[in-house]
N, C-alpha and C positions, 0 to 999 in steps of 0.2 A: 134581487136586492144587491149581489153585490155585483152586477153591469152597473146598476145607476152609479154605485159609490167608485166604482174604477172610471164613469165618466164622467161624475164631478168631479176627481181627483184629478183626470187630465185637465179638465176645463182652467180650473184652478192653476194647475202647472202652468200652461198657456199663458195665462192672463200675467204671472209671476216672470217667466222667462221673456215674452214677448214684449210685457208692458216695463221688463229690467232694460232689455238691450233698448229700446224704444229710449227710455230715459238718459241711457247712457250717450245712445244718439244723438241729442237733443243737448245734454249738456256738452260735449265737445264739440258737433260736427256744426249746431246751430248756433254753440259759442252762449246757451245759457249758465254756465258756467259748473263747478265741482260739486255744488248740491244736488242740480238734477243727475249728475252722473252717481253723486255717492247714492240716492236716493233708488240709481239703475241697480249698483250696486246689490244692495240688500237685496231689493227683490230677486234679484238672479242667483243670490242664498237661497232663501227662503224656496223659491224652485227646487234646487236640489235638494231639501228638506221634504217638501210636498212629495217630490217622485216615490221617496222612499215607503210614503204609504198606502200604496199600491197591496190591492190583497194579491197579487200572483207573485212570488217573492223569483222569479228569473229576472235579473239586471237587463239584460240582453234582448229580451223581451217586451220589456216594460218601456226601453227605450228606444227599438225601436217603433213598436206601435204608437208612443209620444210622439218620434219625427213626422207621423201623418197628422196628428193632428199640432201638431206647429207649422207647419205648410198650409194646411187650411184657416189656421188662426190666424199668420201672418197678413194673411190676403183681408181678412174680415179686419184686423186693425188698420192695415192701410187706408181701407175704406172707413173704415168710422174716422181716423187720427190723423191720416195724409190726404186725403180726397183722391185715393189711387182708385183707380177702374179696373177691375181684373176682365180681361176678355176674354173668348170664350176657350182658348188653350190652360189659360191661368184655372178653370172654373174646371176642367176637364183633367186637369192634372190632380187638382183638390180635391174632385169626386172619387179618383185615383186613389189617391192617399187614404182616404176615408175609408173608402172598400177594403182597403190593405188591413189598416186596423180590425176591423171586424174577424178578419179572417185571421189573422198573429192573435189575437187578443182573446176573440168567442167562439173559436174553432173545437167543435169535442174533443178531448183529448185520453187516449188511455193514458189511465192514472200510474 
């Protein structure tokens, strides 16, 4: 039970941080203006809020096992939001990332 809730908690992160800067993107670099930035804004709060509920309470840990899956999130919002292609180094590196977390994350540990 709590894999599932430490990988919805990333999911959610993901969504909050990649779908902030996304926005923030969007309003300055695509010039739709300071709502869609302030709107990146918040979300990339509320990210750092999310992390914090993480059941393994190590900072260092916690983020970087999140860096693999923001690598891998990235790529999957390009494709749904940008019509980006990841090739097969991109897919390979995010399989990468993924393995990493498992191993930071779900690795036994004496207590």
């Amino acid at each position: 039970m709590e894999i599932a809730r430490s990988d919805a908690l990333f999911a959610i992160a993901a969504v909050l941080e990649i779908g902030g800067a996304w926005l923030v993107w969007q309003g300055v670099r695509e010039h739709r203006g300071w709502v869609w930035a302030g709107a990146g804004m918040l979300a990339l709060g509320l990210y750092g809020f999310v992390a914090t509920l993480q059941p393994d309470a190590n900072f260092g840990r916690i983020l970087a096992a999140y860096g693999g899956v923001f690598v891998a999130g990235s790529l999957i919002w390009g494709m749904v939001f940008d019509e980006f292609r990841p090739d097969r180094y991109d897919v390979i590196g995010a399989l990468v990332c993924l393995a990493g977390i498992t191993v930071i994350m779900y690795a036994p540990r004496v207590a």
